[in-house]
C-alpha positions as CSV (number, residue, x, y, z in Angstrom):
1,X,8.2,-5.0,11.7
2,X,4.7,-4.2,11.0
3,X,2.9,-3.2,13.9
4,X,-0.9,-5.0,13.2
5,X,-3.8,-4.0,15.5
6,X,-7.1,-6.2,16.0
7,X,-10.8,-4.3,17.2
8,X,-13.8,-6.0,17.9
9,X,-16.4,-5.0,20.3
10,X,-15.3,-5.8,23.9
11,X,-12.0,-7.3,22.9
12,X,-13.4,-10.6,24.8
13,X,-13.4,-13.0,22.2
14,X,-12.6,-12.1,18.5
15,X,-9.7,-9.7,18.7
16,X,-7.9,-11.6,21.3
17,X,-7.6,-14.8,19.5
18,X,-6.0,-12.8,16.4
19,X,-3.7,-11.3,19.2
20,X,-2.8,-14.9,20.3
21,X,-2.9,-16.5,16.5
22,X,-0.1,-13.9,15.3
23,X,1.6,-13.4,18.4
24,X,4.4,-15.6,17.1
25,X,4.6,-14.3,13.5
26,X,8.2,-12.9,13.0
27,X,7.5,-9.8,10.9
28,X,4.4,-8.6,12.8
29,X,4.0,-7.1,16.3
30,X,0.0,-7.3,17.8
31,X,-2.3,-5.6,19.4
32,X,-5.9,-5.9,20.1
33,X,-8.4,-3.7,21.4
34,X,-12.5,-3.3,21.6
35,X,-15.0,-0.4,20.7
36,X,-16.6,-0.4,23.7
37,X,-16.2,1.7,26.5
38,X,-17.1,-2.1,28.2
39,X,-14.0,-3.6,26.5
40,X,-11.8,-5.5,28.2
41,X,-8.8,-2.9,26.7
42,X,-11.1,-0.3,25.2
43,X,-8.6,1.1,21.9
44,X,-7.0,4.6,22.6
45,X,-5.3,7.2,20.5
46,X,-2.1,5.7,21.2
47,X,-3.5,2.0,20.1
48,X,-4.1,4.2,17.0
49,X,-0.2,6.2,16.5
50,X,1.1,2.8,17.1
51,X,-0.6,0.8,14.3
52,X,0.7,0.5,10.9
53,X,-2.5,-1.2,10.1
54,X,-5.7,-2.1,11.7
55,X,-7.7,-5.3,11.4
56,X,-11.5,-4.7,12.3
57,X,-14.1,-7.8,12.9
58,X,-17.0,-6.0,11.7
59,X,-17.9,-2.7,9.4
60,X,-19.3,-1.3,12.5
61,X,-16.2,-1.6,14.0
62,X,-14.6,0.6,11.4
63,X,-17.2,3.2,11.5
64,X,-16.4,3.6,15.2
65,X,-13.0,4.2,14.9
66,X,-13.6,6.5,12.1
67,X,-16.2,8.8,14.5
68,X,-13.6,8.8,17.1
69,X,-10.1,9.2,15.6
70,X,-11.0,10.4,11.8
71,X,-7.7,12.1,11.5
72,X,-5.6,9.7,12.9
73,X,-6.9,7.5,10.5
74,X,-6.2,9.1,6.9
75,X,-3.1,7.4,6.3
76,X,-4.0,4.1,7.6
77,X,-5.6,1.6,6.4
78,X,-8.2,-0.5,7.8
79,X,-9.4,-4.0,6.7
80,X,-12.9,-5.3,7.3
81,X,-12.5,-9.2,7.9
82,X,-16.2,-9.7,8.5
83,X,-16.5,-11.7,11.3
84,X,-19.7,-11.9,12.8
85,X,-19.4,-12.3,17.3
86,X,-20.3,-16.0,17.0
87,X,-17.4,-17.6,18.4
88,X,-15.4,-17.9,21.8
89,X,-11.5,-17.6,22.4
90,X,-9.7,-19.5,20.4
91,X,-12.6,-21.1,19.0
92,X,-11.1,-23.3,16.5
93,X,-13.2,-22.5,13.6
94,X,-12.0,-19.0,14.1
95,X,-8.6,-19.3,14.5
96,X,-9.1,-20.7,10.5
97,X,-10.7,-18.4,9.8
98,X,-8.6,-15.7,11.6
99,X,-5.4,-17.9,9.9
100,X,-6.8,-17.5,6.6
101,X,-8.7,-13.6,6.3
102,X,-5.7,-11.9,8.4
103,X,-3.0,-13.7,6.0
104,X,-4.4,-12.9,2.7
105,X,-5.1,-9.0,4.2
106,X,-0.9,-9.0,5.2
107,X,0.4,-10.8,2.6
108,X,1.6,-13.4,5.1
């Protein structure tokens, strides 16, 4: 199992509908997490030791995580999917969109 972990902002909107989305996948266990100290689950170090990989909405998002747990990081890699905060949960325009960017980034 490949323990995948999803960031946005305030883990409101975004991150929680990739949660949800691949919840159900069979070779993938989820997480999701925000940047914010505002977040609904703001991601921790231990968010971090879990994760074999990390799924970020935005570059900025990325650039957080690096400030804040740049060691933790070196051996795991993190995929932008470019997401802009334009959508509610489970907006159905981003669940294709989350269907689509997260698969081609796991090879799912």
């Amino acid at each position: 199992m490949t323990n995948v972990l999803f960031i946005c902002s305030r883990n409101q909107w975004r991150s929680p509908t990739a949660e949800t989305v691949w919840r159900r996948h069979p070779d993938i266990n989820v997480r999701s997490a925000g940047t914010s100290p505002n977040a609904r689950k703001t991601v921790g170090t231990a968010d971090i030791h879990w994760a074999d990989i990390i799924l970020v909405m935005e570059q900025k998002h990325k650039n957080r995580l690096a400030a804040e747990f740049s060691r933790l990081l070196d051996d795991k890699p993190i995929h932008v999917l470019d997401i802009p905060d334009d959508y509610k949960y489970m907006d159905s325009e981003l669940v294709d969109i989350l269907q689509e960017s997260v698969a081609a980034c796991l090879g799912a």
